[in-house]
N, C-alpha and C positions, 0 to 999 in steps of 0.2 A: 402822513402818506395820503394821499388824494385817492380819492373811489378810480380812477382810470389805473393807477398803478398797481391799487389791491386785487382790482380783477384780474391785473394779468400776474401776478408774481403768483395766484391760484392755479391759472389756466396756460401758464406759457408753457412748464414742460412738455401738456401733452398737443399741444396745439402744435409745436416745433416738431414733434414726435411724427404726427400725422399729417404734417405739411412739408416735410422733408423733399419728398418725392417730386413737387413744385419748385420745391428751390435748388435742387440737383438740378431740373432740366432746365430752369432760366438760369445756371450758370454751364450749362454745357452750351444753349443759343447762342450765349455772348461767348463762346470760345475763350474762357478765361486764358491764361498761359502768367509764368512766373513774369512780376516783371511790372507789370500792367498796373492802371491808375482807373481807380473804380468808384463811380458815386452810388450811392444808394439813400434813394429819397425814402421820407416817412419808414427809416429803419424802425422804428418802434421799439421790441425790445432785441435786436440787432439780425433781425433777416431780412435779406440775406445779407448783410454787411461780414456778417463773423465767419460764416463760409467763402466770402469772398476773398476775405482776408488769406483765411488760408489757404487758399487757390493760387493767390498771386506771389505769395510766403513773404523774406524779409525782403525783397528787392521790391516787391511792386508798394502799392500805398491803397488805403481805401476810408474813405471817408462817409461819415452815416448823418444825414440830417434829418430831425427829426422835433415837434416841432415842441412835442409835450415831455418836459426836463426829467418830471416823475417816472415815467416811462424808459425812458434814456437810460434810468439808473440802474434798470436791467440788466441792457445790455453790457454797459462799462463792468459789472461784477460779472460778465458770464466768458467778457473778452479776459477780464484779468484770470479769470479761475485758468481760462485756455491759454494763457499768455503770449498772447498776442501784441505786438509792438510796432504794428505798421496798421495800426486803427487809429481812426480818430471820429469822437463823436462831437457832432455840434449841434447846439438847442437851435435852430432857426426857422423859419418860414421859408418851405421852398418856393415859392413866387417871390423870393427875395434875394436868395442867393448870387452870389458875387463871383464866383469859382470859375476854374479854365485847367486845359490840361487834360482833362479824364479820354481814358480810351473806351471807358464802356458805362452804361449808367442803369439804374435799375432801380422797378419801383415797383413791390408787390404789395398788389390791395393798398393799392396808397390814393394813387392819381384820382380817383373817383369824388376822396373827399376832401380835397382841395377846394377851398373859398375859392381861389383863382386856378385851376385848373391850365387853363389856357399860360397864362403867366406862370407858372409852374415847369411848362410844357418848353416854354420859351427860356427860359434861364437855364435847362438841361441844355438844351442845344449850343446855348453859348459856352456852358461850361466842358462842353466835347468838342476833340481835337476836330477837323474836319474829315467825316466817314467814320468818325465813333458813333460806339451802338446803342442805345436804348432799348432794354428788356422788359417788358409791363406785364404784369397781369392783373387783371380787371376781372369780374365777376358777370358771368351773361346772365340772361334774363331770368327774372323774379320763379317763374315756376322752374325754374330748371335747379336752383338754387333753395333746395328743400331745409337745409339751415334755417331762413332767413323765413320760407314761405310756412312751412308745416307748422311752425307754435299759429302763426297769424290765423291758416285755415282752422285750425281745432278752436281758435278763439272765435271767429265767425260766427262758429254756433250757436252760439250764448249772447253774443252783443257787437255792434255796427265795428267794421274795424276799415279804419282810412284808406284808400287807396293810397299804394306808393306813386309819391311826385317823383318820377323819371326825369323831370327838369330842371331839380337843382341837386349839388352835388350833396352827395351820400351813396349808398353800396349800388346802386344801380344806373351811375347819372352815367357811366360807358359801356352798359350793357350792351347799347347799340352801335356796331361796330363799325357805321358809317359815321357817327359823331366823334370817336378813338380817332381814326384816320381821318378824318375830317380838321379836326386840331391839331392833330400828331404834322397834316400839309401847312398847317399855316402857321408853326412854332420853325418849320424847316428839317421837316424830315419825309424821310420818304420808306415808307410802309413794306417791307421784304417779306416777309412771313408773318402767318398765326396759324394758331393750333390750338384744341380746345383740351383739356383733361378734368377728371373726375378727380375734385381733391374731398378730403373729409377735415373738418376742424373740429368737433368732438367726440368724445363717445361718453356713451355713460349707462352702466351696468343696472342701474335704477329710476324708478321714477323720480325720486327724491334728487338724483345729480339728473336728471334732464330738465327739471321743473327748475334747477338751483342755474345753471348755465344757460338757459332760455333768458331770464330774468337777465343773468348777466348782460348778456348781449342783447338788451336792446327792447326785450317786452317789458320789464321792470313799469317806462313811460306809458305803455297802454292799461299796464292791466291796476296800477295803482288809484286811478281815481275811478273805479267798475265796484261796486255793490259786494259786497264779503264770497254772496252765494255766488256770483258769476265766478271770483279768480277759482273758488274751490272746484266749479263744474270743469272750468280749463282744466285745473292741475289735474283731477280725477282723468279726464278725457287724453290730456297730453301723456302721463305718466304710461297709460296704456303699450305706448311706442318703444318702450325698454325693452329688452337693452337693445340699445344703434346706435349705427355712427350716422353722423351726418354732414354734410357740407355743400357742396355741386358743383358746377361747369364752371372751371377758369379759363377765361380765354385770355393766351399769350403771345403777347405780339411782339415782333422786333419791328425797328425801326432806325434807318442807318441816316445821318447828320447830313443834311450836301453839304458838296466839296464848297459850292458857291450858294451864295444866298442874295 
Protein backbone atom coordinates (compact mmCIF):
# COMPACT_ATOMS: atom_id res chain seq x y z
CA UNK A 1 0.00 0.00 0.00
CA UNK A 2 1.61 3.22 -0.99
CA UNK A 3 1.68 6.37 1.66
CA UNK A 4 -1.12 8.30 -0.60
CA UNK A 5 -3.48 5.46 -0.20
CA UNK A 6 -2.84 4.90 3.56
CA UNK A 7 -3.62 8.43 4.29
CA UNK A 8 -6.63 8.37 2.84
CA UNK A 9 -8.23 4.87 3.68
CA UNK A 10 -7.45 6.84 7.53
CA UNK A 11 -8.99 10.12 6.56
CA UNK A 12 -11.74 9.26 3.92
CA UNK A 13 -14.66 8.46 6.12
CA UNK A 14 -14.49 11.73 7.77
CA UNK A 15 -13.46 13.92 5.01
CA UNK A 16 -16.71 12.42 2.82
CA UNK A 17 -18.64 13.07 6.12
CA UNK A 18 -17.68 16.83 6.20
CA UNK A 19 -17.57 17.36 2.51
CA UNK A 20 -20.87 15.95 1.74
CA UNK A 21 -22.55 19.19 1.76
CA UNK A 22 -20.04 20.33 -1.39
CA UNK A 23 -20.80 17.39 -3.24
CA UNK A 24 -24.67 17.67 -2.87
CA UNK A 25 -24.57 21.01 -4.38
CA UNK A 26 -22.09 20.39 -7.42
CA UNK A 27 -24.67 17.64 -8.13
CA UNK A 28 -27.60 19.70 -7.76
CA UNK A 29 -25.51 22.81 -10.40
CA UNK A 30 -25.20 20.00 -12.88
CA UNK A 31 -28.92 19.15 -12.59
CA UNK A 32 -28.22 15.47 -12.33
CA UNK A 33 -31.66 13.51 -13.64
CA UNK A 34 -31.87 9.44 -14.16
CA UNK A 35 -30.41 8.72 -17.27
CA UNK A 36 -27.47 10.88 -17.70
CA UNK A 37 -23.80 10.12 -18.64
CA UNK A 38 -21.38 11.70 -16.05
CA UNK A 39 -17.47 12.14 -15.96
CA UNK A 40 -15.81 12.77 -12.98
CA UNK A 41 -12.16 13.67 -13.15
CA UNK A 42 -9.44 13.02 -10.40
CA UNK A 43 -12.38 10.93 -8.46
CA UNK A 44 -9.90 9.88 -5.96
CA UNK A 45 -11.47 7.75 -3.53
CA UNK A 46 -14.90 8.06 -5.64
CA UNK A 47 -16.37 11.88 -5.15
CA UNK A 48 -18.42 12.69 -6.37
CA UNK A 49 -18.40 9.79 -8.88
CA UNK A 50 -20.39 7.22 -6.31
CA UNK A 51 -23.15 10.01 -5.63
CA UNK A 52 -23.21 10.52 -9.05
CA UNK A 53 -23.84 7.36 -9.82
CA UNK A 54 -26.77 7.17 -7.85
CA UNK A 55 -28.25 10.14 -9.01
CA UNK A 56 -28.29 8.94 -12.47
CA UNK A 57 -29.30 5.12 -11.11
CA UNK A 58 -29.15 2.00 -13.46
CA UNK A 59 -30.19 3.82 -16.76
CA UNK A 60 -27.64 6.53 -16.71
CA UNK A 61 -23.52 5.61 -16.70
CA UNK A 62 -20.69 7.42 -14.76
CA UNK A 63 -17.34 7.08 -15.17
CA UNK A 64 -14.29 8.15 -12.60
CA UNK A 65 -10.66 9.00 -13.78
CA UNK A 66 -8.43 8.98 -11.61
CA UNK A 67 -4.95 8.98 -11.92
CA UNK A 68 -3.30 7.23 -8.73
CA UNK A 69 -4.56 3.22 -9.09
CA UNK A 70 -3.83 2.88 -4.99
CA UNK A 71 -6.28 5.45 -4.49
CA UNK A 72 -8.84 4.15 -6.90
CA UNK A 73 -8.97 1.13 -4.76
CA UNK A 74 -11.05 3.07 -2.50
CA UNK A 75 -13.45 3.79 -4.23
CA UNK A 76 -14.15 0.38 -6.24
CA UNK A 77 -14.56 -1.29 -2.46
CA UNK A 78 -17.01 1.56 -1.43
CA UNK A 79 -18.93 1.30 -5.06
CA UNK A 80 -19.14 -2.43 -4.47
CA UNK A 81 -20.09 -2.21 -0.60
CA UNK A 82 -23.15 0.30 -2.26
CA UNK A 83 -23.69 -1.78 -5.33
CA UNK A 84 -23.50 0.06 -7.81
CA UNK A 85 -23.26 -1.22 -11.48
CA UNK A 86 -23.32 1.56 -13.75
CA UNK A 87 -19.70 2.75 -12.30
CA UNK A 88 -16.76 2.54 -13.90
CA UNK A 89 -13.22 3.42 -12.62
CA UNK A 90 -10.39 4.14 -14.86
CA UNK A 91 -6.39 4.71 -13.76
CA UNK A 92 -5.59 7.43 -16.44
CA UNK A 93 -4.33 11.00 -16.85
CA UNK A 94 -6.93 13.35 -17.54
CA UNK A 95 -4.85 15.39 -20.09
CA UNK A 96 -5.12 12.27 -21.91
CA UNK A 97 -8.31 10.94 -22.01
CA UNK A 98 -9.98 9.75 -25.19
CA UNK A 99 -13.80 9.92 -24.09
CA UNK A 100 -17.09 11.41 -25.74
CA UNK A 101 -20.71 11.32 -25.02
CA UNK A 102 -20.83 12.69 -21.18
CA UNK A 103 -23.73 15.07 -20.52
CA UNK A 104 -22.19 16.49 -17.36
CA UNK A 105 -18.46 16.37 -16.08
CA UNK A 106 -17.07 17.09 -12.82
CA UNK A 107 -13.95 17.82 -10.93
CA UNK A 108 -13.63 18.57 -7.27
CA UNK A 109 -10.21 19.77 -5.83
CA UNK A 110 -8.94 18.06 -8.69
CA UNK A 111 -8.22 20.68 -11.73
CA UNK A 112 -5.67 22.59 -9.67
CA UNK A 113 -3.23 19.79 -9.62
CA UNK A 114 -3.09 18.79 -12.89
CA UNK A 115 0.64 18.82 -14.50
CA UNK A 116 -1.52 19.93 -17.61
CA UNK A 117 -4.37 21.63 -16.42
CA UNK A 118 -5.10 23.48 -19.51
CA UNK A 119 -5.08 19.86 -21.40
CA UNK A 120 -7.11 18.55 -18.97
CA UNK A 121 -9.52 21.33 -19.50
CA UNK A 122 -9.50 20.55 -23.20
CA UNK A 123 -10.24 16.84 -23.25
CA UNK A 124 -13.30 17.49 -20.83
CA UNK A 125 -14.85 19.52 -23.52
CA UNK A 126 -14.34 17.04 -26.09
CA UNK A 127 -15.46 14.41 -24.02
CA UNK A 128 -19.13 16.49 -23.52
CA UNK A 129 -21.88 16.29 -25.72
CA UNK A 130 -22.26 19.92 -27.06
CA UNK A 131 -23.84 22.30 -23.93
CA UNK A 132 -22.74 19.69 -21.47
CA UNK A 133 -21.80 21.02 -18.10
CA UNK A 134 -18.71 21.08 -16.21
CA UNK A 135 -18.93 21.39 -12.45
CA UNK A 136 -15.45 22.44 -10.63
CA UNK A 137 -14.53 23.27 -7.43
CA UNK A 138 -11.26 24.75 -6.88
CA UNK A 139 -10.06 26.18 -3.40
CA UNK A 140 -9.74 30.45 -3.23
CA UNK A 141 -7.19 32.09 -1.96
CA UNK A 142 -4.41 30.92 0.76
CA UNK A 143 -5.64 33.04 3.74
CA UNK A 144 -9.21 32.17 3.26
CA UNK A 145 -8.30 28.47 3.26
CA UNK A 146 -7.22 28.21 7.05
CA UNK A 147 -6.61 24.30 6.42
CA UNK A 148 -3.89 24.71 4.43
CA UNK A 149 -2.67 28.46 5.93
CA UNK A 150 -3.04 28.01 10.01
CA UNK A 151 -0.30 24.78 10.48
CA UNK A 152 1.96 27.18 8.00
CA UNK A 153 1.29 30.50 10.31
CA UNK A 154 1.88 28.67 13.66
CA UNK A 155 5.12 27.34 11.88
CA UNK A 156 6.24 30.91 11.05
CA UNK A 157 7.00 31.46 14.42
CA UNK A 158 9.81 29.21 15.04
CA UNK A 159 11.41 29.04 11.44
CA UNK A 160 11.44 30.73 7.66
CA UNK A 161 8.40 29.04 5.91
CA UNK A 162 8.29 29.28 1.69
CA UNK A 163 5.83 31.40 0.20
CA UNK A 164 3.12 29.43 -1.81
CA UNK A 165 4.03 29.56 -5.71
CA UNK A 166 0.45 30.38 -6.99
CA UNK A 167 2.01 29.65 -10.54
CA UNK A 168 2.41 26.26 -10.77
CA UNK A 169 -0.22 23.69 -10.20
CA UNK A 170 -0.98 22.64 -6.56
CA UNK A 171 -4.06 23.66 -4.01
CA UNK A 172 -3.87 27.26 -5.11
CA UNK A 173 -2.80 27.51 -8.86
CA UNK A 174 -7.05 28.43 -9.55
CA UNK A 175 -7.49 30.38 -6.68
CA UNK A 176 -7.62 33.13 -9.03
CA UNK A 177 -10.79 33.14 -10.66
CA UNK A 178 -9.74 35.01 -13.66
CA UNK A 179 -7.09 32.24 -14.54
CA UNK A 180 -10.21 29.23 -13.88
CA UNK A 181 -12.10 31.24 -16.57
CA UNK A 182 -9.49 32.30 -18.30
CA UNK A 183 -8.75 28.34 -19.31
CA UNK A 184 -12.15 27.24 -18.71
CA UNK A 185 -12.50 30.21 -22.46
CA UNK A 186 -9.72 28.70 -24.19
CA UNK A 187 -10.44 24.64 -23.57
CA UNK A 188 -14.16 25.90 -25.09
CA UNK A 189 -16.39 26.74 -22.47
CA UNK A 190 -18.19 29.42 -21.45
CA UNK A 191 -18.37 30.32 -17.74
CA UNK A 192 -22.46 30.51 -16.35
CA UNK A 193 -22.16 30.56 -12.71
CA UNK A 194 -19.84 30.56 -9.30
CA UNK A 195 -20.51 30.49 -5.87
CA UNK A 196 -18.43 30.42 -3.09
CA UNK A 197 -19.11 28.07 0.19
CA UNK A 198 -17.49 27.34 3.59
CA UNK A 199 -16.45 23.65 3.32
CA UNK A 200 -14.55 21.82 6.54
CA UNK A 201 -12.17 18.66 5.70
CA UNK A 202 -11.19 17.91 9.18
CA UNK A 203 -11.88 18.00 12.71
CA UNK A 204 -10.07 16.72 15.39
CA UNK A 205 -10.99 16.50 19.26
CA UNK A 206 -7.17 16.62 20.14
CA UNK A 207 -3.93 18.02 19.83
CA UNK A 208 -2.50 14.88 19.12
CA UNK A 209 -5.08 14.12 15.80
CA UNK A 210 -4.48 17.92 14.51
CA UNK A 211 -0.63 17.63 14.83
CA UNK A 212 -1.30 13.76 13.16
CA UNK A 213 -3.53 15.17 10.13
CA UNK A 214 -1.53 18.39 9.53
CA UNK A 215 1.39 16.17 8.82
CA UNK A 216 -0.70 14.18 6.75
CA UNK A 217 -1.57 16.77 4.37
CA UNK A 218 1.18 18.30 3.55
CA UNK A 219 3.56 19.71 6.46
CA UNK A 220 5.17 16.32 7.02
CA UNK A 221 7.88 18.08 3.76
CA UNK A 222 8.50 21.28 5.86
CA UNK A 223 8.66 20.31 9.15
CA UNK A 224 10.94 17.10 8.75
CA UNK A 225 14.26 18.58 7.89
CA UNK A 226 13.77 21.73 11.01
CA UNK A 227 15.77 21.05 14.20
CA UNK A 228 13.89 18.45 16.85
CA UNK A 229 13.06 21.80 19.22
CA UNK A 230 11.45 23.68 16.25
CA UNK A 231 8.83 20.63 15.15
CA UNK A 232 8.22 20.27 19.13
CA UNK A 233 7.57 24.35 19.65
CA UNK A 234 4.93 23.82 16.29
CA UNK A 235 3.21 20.84 17.63
CA UNK A 236 3.01 22.65 21.36
CA UNK A 237 1.75 25.93 19.60
CA UNK A 238 -0.59 24.01 16.90
CA UNK A 239 -2.09 21.51 19.25
CA UNK A 240 -3.33 24.66 21.25
CA UNK A 241 -6.29 24.93 18.28
CA UNK A 242 -8.19 21.75 19.55
CA UNK A 243 -10.67 20.79 19.03
CA UNK A 244 -11.65 22.38 15.31
CA UNK A 245 -12.73 21.82 12.32
CA UNK A 246 -11.08 23.16 9.64
CA UNK A 247 -11.25 23.73 5.82
CA UNK A 248 -12.32 27.16 3.85
CA UNK A 249 -13.76 28.92 0.79
CA UNK A 250 -14.47 26.51 -2.31
CA UNK A 251 -15.29 28.21 -5.14
CA UNK A 252 -17.77 26.48 -7.61
CA UNK A 253 -18.03 27.13 -10.81
CA UNK A 254 -20.08 25.87 -13.77
CA UNK A 255 -19.12 25.90 -17.06
CA UNK A 256 -21.49 25.00 -20.10
CA UNK A 257 -19.52 23.33 -23.61
CA UNK A 258 -20.25 25.61 -26.88
CA UNK A 259 -22.60 24.38 -29.14
CA UNK A 260 -19.63 25.33 -31.86
CA UNK A 261 -15.95 25.60 -31.33
Amino acid sequence: MDSREAVWRKYDAMEARLAAPLTKRMLELAQLAPGMRVLDLATGRGEPAIPAAHAVGPTGRVVGVELFAGVLSIARERAEREGLTNLELVVADAGSIELAGFDVAFARWGLMYFDRPLAALQATARALVPGGVLVAAVWAEPERVPYFSLPRQVLAKFAAVPPVDLEKPGTFFYADPARLSGDLERAGFHVEHTEELQVDVMEAQTGAELIAWTRAFGMAQLLDGLPAATRTAWEEELAQAAPCRLGGVTRVVVARRLTSR
